[in-house]
C-alpha positions in Angstrom: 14.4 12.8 38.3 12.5 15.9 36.8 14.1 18.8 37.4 12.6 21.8 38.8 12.7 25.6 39.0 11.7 28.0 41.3 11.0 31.5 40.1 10.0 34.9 41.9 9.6 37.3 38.8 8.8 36.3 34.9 10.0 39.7 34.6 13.3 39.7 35.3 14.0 35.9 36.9 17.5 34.7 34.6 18.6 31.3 34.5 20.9 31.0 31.4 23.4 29.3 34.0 26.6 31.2 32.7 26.9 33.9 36.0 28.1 36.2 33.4 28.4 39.9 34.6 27.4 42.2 31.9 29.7 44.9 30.2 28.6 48.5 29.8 28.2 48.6 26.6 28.8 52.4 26.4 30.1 54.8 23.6 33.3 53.2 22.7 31.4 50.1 21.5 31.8 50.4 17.7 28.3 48.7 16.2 29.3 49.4 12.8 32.8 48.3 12.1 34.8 49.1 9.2 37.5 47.7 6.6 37.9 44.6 4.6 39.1 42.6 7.2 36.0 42.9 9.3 34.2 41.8 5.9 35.9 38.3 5.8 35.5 38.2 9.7 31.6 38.4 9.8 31.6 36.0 6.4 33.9 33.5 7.6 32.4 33.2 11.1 28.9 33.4 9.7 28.9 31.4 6.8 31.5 29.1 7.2 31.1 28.3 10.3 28.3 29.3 12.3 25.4 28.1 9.3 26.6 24.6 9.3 27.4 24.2 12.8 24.0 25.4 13.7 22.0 23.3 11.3 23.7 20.0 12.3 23.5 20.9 16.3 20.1 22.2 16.0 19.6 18.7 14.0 21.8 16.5 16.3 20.6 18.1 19.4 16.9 19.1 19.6 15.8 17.6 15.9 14.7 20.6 15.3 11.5 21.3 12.7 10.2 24.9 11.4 7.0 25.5 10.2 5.6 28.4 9.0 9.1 29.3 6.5 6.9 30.1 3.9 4.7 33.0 5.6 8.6 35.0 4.9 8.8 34.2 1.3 7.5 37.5 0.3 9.6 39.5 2.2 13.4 38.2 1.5 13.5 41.3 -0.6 13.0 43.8 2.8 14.4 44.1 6.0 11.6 42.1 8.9 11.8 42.5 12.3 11.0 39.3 14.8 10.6 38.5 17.7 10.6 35.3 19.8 10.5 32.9 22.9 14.1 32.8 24.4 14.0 29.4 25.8 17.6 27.9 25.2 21.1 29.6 25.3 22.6 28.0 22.4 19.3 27.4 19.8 18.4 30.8 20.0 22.1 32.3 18.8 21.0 29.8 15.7 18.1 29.9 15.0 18.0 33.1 13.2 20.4 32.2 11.0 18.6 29.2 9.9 15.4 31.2 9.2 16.7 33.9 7.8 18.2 32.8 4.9 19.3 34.1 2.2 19.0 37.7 4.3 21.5 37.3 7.2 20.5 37.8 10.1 21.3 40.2 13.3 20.2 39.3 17.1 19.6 42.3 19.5 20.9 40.6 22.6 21.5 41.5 26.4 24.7 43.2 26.9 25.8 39.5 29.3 26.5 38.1 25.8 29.3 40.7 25.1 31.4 39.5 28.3 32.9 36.2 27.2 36.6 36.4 26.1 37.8 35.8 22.8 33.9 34.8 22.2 32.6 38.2 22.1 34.3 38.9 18.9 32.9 36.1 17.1 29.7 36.9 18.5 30.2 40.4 17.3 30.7 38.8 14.1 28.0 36.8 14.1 25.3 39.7 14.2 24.8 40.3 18.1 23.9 43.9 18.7 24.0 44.8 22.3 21.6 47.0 24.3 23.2 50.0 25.4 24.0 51.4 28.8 23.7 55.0 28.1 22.1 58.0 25.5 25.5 58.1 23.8 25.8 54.3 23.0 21.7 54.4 22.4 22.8 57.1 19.7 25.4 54.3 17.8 22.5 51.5 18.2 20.4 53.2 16.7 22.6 54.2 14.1 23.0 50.5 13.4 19.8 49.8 13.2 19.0 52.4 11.0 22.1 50.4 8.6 20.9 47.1 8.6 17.5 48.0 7.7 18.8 50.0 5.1 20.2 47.2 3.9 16.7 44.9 4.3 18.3 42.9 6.9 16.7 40.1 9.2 16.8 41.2 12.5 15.9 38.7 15.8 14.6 40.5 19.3 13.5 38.2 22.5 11.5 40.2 23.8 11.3 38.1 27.3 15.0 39.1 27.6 16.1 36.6 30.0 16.1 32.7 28.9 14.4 29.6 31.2 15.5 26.9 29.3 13.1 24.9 27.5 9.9 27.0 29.4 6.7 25.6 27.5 4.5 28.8 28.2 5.3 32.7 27.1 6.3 35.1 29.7 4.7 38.6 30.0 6.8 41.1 28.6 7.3 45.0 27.3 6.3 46.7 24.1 9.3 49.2 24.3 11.2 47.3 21.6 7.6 46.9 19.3 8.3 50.7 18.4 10.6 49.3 15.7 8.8 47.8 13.3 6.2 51.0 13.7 9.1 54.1 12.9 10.7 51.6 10.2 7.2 50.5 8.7 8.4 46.7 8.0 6.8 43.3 9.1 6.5 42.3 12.5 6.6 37.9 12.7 6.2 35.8 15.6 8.1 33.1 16.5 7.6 30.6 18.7 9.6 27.9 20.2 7.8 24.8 21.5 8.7 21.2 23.0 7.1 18.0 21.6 7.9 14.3 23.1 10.5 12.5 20.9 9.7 8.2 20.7 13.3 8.3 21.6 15.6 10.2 23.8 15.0 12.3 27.4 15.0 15.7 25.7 12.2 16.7 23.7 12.0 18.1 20.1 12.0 21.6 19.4 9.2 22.8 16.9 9.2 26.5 16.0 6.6 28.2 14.4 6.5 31.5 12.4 3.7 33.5 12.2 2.8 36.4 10.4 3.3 39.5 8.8 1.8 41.5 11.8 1.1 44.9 11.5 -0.2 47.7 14.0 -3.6 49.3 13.7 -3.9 52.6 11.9 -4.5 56.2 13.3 -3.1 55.0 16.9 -0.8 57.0 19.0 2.7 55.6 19.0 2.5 54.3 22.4 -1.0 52.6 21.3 0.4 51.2 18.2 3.3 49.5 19.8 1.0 48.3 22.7 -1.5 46.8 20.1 1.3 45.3 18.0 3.0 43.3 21.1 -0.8 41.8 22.0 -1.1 40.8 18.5 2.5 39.2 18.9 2.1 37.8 22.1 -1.5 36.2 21.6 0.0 34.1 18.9 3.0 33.2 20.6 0.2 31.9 23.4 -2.2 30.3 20.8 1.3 28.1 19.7 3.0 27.4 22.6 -0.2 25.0 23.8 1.6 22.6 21.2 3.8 22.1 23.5 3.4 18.3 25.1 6.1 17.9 27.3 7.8 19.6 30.2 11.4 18.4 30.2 11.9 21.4 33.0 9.1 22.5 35.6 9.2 25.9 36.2 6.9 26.5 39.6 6.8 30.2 41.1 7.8 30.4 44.8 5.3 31.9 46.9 7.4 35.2 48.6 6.7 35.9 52.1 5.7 39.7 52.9 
């Protein structure tokens, strides 16, 4: 039977399915931790683990293809911000890190992510940065950002913030978080997740596409800048995601009675 959604709000509608309440992530988080032992941590989880088991699920699972690689070849020298299509819960913890190489990569991710024990750490690990809950924690993320491009890293946004499994089309969303590519003056990508029909198999294959550099227009305000950068970012995000054949989830908004 096809399984259907009902949604209210693109906005703000979740439906990652793990009823997981978020943790302030307030001043005490430490977003840049320190000593040798935190070294081996983030390689051992990242590069031991985390790399292989995300090729072979990604492989296993959703036979997953990427084109567009190449359009990052000039840039493995520099830190590059992108952003994407959050449309599964455990492909887009893993994609980055497939993409990325040889840069590792660092996810900006809700604070929900931070809440599972024992998990969070190797999360943490991994390269999640949370989104702060107040100006004092907004201070030490920004201070981490700051680092990792310093140290021309990869870093992953999802823009949409909330994930609807395998959802074909791209939600509206914000241009707050398209200021950082502007103040850092690096490359802006696209990527987009999409769904084809396998010959085999109920779940579909997932295809992702990268897209750019994208840059903003010159001689803008800030607020302009960021605005035009997101509509160049989201208009290709659109122009891909009609590649998408198959919906192996129907999303249908419910009509809310006034």
């Amino acid at each position: 039977m096809e399984k259907i959604i009902y949604y209210t709000d693109e906005l703000n509608d979740e439906f990652a399915g793990d009823n997981l309440k978020p943790r302030v992530i307030d001043e005490n988080y430490i977003y840049l931790p320190k000593g040798i032992w935190k070294k081996f941590t983030r390689f051992f989880w990242y590069r031991i683990v985390a790399t292989p088991l995300a090729a072979l699920y990604l492989k296993i699972t959703l036979h997953h293809k990427v084109i567009g690689r190449k359009n990052f070849k000039k840039y493995k020298k520099q830190a590059v911000i992108v952003y994407g299509n959050h449309t599964h819960n455990i492909a887009d913890a893993f994609v980055p890190s497939m993409i990325s190489t040889p840069q590792d990569a660092f996810v900006i991710v809700n604070p929900n992510n931070m809440s599972i024990p024992v998990i969070k750490h190797v999360i943490a690990s991994l390269g999640a940065i949370p989104l702060p809950a107040n100006a004092k924690a907004m201070k030490n993320f920004n201070r981490c950002l700051d680092k990792r491009i310093e140290e021309k890293r990869f870093i992953m946004i999802y823009p949409e913030a909330h994930i609807w499994p395998y959802y074909t089309k791209i939600r509206p969303y914000k241009s707050l978080s398209f200021s950082y590519p502007i103040h850092y003056n690096v490359p802006a990508f696209a990527l987009t997740n999409t769904y084809v029909k396998r010959k085999f198999g109920k779940k579909p294959k997932m295809v992702t596409y990268i897209d750019g550099p994208f840059y903003p227009d010159e001689g803008l305000s800030m607020k302009d800048a960021r605005e035009n950068l997101r509509d160049k970012i989201y208009n290709q995000q659109v122009l891909r995601s009609k590649n998408s054949n198959v919906e192996y989830i129907k999303y249908v908004k419910k009509e809310v009675k006034e």
